[in-house]
C-alpha positions in Angstrom: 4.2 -25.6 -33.1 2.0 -22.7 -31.6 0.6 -25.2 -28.9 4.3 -26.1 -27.8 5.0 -22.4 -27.4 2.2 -21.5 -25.3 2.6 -24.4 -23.5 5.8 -24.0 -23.2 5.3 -20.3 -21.6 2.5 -21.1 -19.5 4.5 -23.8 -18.0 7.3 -21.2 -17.4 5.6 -18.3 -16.5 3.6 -20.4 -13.9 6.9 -21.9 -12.1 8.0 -18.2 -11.8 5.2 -17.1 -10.5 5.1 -20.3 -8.0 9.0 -19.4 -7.4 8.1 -15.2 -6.6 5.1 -16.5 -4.6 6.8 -19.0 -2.0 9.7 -16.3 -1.8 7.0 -14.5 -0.3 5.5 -17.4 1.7 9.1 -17.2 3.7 9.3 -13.7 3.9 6.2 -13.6 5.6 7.7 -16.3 8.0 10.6 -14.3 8.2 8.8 -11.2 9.8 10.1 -10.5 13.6 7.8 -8.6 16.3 8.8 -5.8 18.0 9.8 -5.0 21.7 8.5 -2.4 23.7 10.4 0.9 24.3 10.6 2.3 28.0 8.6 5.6 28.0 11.9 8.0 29.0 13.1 6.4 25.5 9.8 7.1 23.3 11.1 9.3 20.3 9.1 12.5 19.1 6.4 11.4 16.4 5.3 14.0 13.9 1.6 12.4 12.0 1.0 13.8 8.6 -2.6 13.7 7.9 -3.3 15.3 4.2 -6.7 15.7 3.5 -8.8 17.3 0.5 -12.0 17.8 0.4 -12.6 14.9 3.7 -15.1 16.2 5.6 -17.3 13.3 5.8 -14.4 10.9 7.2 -11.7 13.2 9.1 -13.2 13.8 12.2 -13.5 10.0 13.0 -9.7 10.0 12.0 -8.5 12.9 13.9 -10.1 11.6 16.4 -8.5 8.6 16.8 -5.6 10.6 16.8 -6.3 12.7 19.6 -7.2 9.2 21.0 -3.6 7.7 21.1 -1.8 6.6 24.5 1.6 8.2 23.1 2.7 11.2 25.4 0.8 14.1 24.1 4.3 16.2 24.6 6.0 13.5 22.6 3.9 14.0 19.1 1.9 16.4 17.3 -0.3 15.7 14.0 -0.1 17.9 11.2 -2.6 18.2 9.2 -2.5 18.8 5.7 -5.5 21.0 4.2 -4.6 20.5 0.5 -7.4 23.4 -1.3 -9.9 21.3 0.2 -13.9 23.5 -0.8 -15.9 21.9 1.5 -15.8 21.7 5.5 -12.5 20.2 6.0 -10.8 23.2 6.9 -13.3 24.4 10.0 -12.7 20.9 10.9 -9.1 20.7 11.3 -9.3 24.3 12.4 -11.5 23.2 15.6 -8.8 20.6 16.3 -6.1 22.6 16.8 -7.9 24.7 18.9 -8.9 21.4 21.2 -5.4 20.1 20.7 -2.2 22.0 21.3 -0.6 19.1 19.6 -2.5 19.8 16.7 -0.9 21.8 13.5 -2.8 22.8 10.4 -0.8 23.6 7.8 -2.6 25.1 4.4 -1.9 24.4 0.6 -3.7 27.5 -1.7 -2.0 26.3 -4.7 -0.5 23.3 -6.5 3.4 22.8 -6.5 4.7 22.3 -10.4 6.4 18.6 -11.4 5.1 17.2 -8.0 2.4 15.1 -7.4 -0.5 16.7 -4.9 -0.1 14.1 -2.2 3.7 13.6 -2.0 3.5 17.9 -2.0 0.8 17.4 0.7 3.4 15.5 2.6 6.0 17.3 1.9 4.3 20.6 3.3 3.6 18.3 6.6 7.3 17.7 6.7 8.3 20.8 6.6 6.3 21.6 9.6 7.3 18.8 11.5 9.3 18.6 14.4 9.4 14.7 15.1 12.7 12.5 14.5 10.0 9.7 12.8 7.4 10.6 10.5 4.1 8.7 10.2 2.0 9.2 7.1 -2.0 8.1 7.2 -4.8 9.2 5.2 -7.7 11.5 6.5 -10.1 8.1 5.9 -8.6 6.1 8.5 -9.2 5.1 12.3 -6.3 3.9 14.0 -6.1 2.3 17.4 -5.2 4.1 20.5 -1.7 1.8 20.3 -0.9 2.7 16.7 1.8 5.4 17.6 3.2 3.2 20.1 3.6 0.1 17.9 4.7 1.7 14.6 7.5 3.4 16.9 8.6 0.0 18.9 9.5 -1.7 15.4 12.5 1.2 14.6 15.9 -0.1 15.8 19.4 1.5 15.6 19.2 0.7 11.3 15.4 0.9 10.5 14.8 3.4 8.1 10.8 2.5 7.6 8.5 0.3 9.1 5.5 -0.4 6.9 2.0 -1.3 8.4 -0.7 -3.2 7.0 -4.3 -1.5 6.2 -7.9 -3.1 6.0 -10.1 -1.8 3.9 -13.7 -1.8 5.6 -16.6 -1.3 3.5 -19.9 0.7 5.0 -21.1 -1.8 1.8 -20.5 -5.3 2.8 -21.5 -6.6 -0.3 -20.1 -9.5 -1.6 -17.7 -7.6 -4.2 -16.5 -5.3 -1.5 -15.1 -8.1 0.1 -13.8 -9.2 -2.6 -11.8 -5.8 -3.5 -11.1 -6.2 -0.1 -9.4 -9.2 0.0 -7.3 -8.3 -3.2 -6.1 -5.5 -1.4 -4.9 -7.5 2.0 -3.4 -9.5 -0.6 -1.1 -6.4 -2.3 -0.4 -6.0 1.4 0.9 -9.8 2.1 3.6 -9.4 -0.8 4.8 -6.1 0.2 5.3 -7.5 3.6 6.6 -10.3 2.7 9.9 -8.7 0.7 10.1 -6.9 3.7 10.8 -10.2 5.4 13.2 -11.0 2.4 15.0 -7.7 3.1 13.9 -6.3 -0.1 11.1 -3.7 -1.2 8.2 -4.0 -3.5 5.3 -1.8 -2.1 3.9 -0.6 0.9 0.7 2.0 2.2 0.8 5.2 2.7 -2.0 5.0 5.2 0.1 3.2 7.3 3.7 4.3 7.1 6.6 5.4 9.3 10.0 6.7 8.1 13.0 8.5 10.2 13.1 11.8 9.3 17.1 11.7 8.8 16.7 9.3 6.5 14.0 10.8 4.2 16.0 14.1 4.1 19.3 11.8 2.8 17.1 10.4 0.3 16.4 14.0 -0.5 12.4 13.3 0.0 11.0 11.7 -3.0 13.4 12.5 -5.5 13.1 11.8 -9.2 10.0 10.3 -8.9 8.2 13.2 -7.6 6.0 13.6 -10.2 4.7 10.4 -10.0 1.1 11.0 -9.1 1.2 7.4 -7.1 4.2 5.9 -5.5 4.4 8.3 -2.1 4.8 5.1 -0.3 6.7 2.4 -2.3 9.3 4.4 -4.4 10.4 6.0 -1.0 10.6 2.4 0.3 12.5 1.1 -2.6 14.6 3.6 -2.2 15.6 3.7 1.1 16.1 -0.1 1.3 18.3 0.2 -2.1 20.4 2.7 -0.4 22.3 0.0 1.5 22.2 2.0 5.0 18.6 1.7 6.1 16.1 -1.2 6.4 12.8 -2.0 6.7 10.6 -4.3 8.7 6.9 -4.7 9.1 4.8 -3.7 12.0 2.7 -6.7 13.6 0.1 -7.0 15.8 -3.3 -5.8 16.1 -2.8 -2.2 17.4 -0.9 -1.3 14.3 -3.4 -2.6 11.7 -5.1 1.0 10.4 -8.6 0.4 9.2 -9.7 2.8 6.2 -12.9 3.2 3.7 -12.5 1.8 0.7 -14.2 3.5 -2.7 -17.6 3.5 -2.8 -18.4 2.9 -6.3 -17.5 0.6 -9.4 -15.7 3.5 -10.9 -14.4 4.6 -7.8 -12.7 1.1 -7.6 -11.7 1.0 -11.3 -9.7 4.7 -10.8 -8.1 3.2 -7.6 -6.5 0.7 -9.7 -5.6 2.3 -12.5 -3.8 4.7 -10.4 -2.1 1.9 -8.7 -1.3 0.4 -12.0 0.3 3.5 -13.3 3.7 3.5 -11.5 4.4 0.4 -12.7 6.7 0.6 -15.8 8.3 3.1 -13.4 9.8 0.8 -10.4 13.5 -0.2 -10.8 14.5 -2.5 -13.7 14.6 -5.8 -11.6 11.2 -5.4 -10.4 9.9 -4.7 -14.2 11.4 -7.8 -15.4 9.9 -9.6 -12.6 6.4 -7.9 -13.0 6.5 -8.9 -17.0 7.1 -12.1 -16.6 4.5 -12.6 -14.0 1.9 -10.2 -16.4 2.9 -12.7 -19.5 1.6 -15.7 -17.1 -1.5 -14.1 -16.0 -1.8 -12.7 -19.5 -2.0 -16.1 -21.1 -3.9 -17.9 -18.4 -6.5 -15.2 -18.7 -6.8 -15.8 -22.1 -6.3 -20.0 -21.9 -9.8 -20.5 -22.5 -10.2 -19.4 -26.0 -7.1 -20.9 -26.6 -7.7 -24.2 -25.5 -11.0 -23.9 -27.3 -9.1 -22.9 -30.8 -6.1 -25.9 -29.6 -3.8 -23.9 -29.4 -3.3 -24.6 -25.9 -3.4 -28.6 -24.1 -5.9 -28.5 -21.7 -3.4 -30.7 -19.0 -0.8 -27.8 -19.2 -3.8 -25.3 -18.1 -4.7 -28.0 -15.5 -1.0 -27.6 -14.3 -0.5 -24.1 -13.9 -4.0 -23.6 -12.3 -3.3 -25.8 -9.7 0.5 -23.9 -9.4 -1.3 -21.2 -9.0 -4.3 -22.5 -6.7 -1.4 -23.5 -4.1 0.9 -20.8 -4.0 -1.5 -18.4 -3.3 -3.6 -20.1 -1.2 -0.2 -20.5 0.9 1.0 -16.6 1.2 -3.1 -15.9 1.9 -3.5 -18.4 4.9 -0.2 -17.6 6.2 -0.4 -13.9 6.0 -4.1 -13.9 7.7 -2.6 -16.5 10.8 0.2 -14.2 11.4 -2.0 -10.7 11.3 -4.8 -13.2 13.0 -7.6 -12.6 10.9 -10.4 -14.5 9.9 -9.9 -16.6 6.4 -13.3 -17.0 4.0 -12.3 -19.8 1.6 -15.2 -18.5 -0.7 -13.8 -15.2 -0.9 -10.8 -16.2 -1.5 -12.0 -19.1 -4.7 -13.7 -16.1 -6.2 -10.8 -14.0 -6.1 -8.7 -16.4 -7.3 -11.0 -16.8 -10.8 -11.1 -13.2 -11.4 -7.4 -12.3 -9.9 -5.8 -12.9 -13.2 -8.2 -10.3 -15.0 -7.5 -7.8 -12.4 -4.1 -7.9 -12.5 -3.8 -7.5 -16.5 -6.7 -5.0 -16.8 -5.0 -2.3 -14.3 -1.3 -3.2 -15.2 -2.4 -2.3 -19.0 -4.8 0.3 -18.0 -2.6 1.9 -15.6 -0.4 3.1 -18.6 -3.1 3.9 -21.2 -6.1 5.7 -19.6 -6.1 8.8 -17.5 -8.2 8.4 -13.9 -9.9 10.5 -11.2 -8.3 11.1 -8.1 -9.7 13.7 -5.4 -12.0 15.5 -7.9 -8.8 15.7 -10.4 -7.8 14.1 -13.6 -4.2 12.5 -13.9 -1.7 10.2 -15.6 1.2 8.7 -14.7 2.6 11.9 -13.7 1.8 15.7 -13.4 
């Protein structure tokens, strides 16, 4: 009886996840470019840069700020010093004296029943004065073209355009790559809803929003004191709102290139924060992501219960392959259409360890505290 059961859910879970997975194959397909806007047209661009304690990566990023071929007179950056204690602040603070487009704005104290970043941003908001809002983070370079292409994907109804980031290891070890990869591929589905007209998740690092609509939204609402979820309730949000859409910016001069953690632990934080939000998301999305976490869950454990026979090896066989396909799919499409390079080894040794990933951070997300920016959180402040 037990065998038919698990078989029975393994089977299901993994035409589910096959079914969620080419749903994300089309969006992907379904994602349009952008065209170019005529520079008496070019809307003013406020950049929110918060930044704690970055003084070993913000100057690269500011730079490639100052860098960009947008009209200086048509965007400023605002950057956020969130009680930053060690050179950040002289940093910014030399900016805006090289810059006239350059704002700092300063954060002494924490904000009660909001999360530090989405107060960070907040504060940046406030002190804006652009009519679209792009959000990065103070470890990123962008291209001199970022402005431009994030802005030339906004027509008449876009609320948000999402962008995609690479993480780039100083480290190119083999396992960075690896964390690497897993992260383009967190990037692939939330573009790839996009292309559906629906909302999963999205980066901060690489985000633009119009300012009208955030303000209807009233800024991040109820789930303010999420610690995580800056980026992807906002989106979820917006899109659910009926008036606004989304699309995703294409091309190489709107990929945003930022330094992953450095560290085992570092890495293990970064997904347990990102693990966190999830029981949080709206109720369609949960049943979705439980279903999906059931499949993973069992093929994770399939070994031990094929061992015990509890579990027919062929119906492990099956949903492998299921498995083995659809994401192999999304993964070559998404890297032909952002035209980067494919490592079928990288991806094979992802693929093993994926399911353990997944169930580790959903569960640990929800059950163990982590360290973000030299602080200690939860699932909310």
């Amino acid at each position: 009886m037990i065998p038919a059961i698990m078989a029975f859910l393994l089977i299901l879970g993994a035409a589910l996840y096959a079914f969620f997975t080419m749903w994300i194959y089309n969006g992907l397909g379904g994602l349009k470019g952008s065209d170019p806007q005529s520079e008496e047209n070019l809307p003013e661009v406020t950049v929110i840069v918060p930044a704690r304690n970055e003084d070993h990566n913000l100057e690269e990023t500011l730079e490639s700020l100052a860098a960009q071929d947008y009209p200086p007179e048509k965007f400023q950056v605002v950057m956020v010093d969130d009680r930053s204690s060690d050179q950040t602040p002289g940093i910014i603070v030399r900016f805006t004296k090289k810059y006239d487009n350059f704002l700092r704005v300063e954060i002494e104290n924490l904000t009660p029943k909001i999360s530090p970043k989405k107060n960070a941003i907040e504060w940046g908001i406030a002190a804006s004065t652009g009519k679209i809002i792009l959000t990065t983070d103070a470890d990123c370079v962008h291209s001199p073209k970022w402005i431009r292409s994030m802005v030339s994907c906004f027509k008449p109804d876009t609320g948000m355009v999402a962008g995609l980031t690479l993480f780039e290891p100083e480290d190119e070890s083999f396992f960075h790559k690896l964390h690497s990869l897993d992260y383009i591929s967190h990037s692939f589905v939330g573009a790839g809803a996009i292309g559906k007209s629906s909302a999963l998740n999205c980066t901060g690092a690489n985000l633009a929003y119009r300012y009208e609509a955030y303000m209807e939204l009233e800024g991040f609402g109820n789930k303010a004191d999420m610690v995580s979820g800056d980026d992807e309730f906002l989106l979820q949000r917006m899109v659910n709102s009926r008036k606004w859409k989304a699309a995703f910016a294409l091309g190489e001069d709107s990929i945003v290139r930022s330094l992953p953690p450095e560290t085992v632990k570092g890495i293990i934080d970064q997904r347990l924060r990102w693990g966190s939000k999830g029981l949080f998301y709206p109720s369609k999305i949960i049943r979705l992501a439980i279903g999906i976490f059931i499949f993973l869950l069992i093929l994770m454990l399939s070994p031990v219960l094929i061992f015990t026979e509890l579990l027919p090896f062929w119906v492990f066989i099956l949903a492998i392959l299921l498995k083995l396909c659809a994401d192999l799919m999304v993964m070559k499409r998404g890297f032909r259409i952002f035209d980067l390079e494919f490592h079928y080894l990288r991806f094979l040794s992802l693929f093993v360890i994926h399911p353990l990933i997944i169930v580790l951070s959903a569960v640990g997300g929800h059950f163990f505290p982590f360290n973000w920016k030299g602080q200690r959180f939860r699932s909310k402040v």
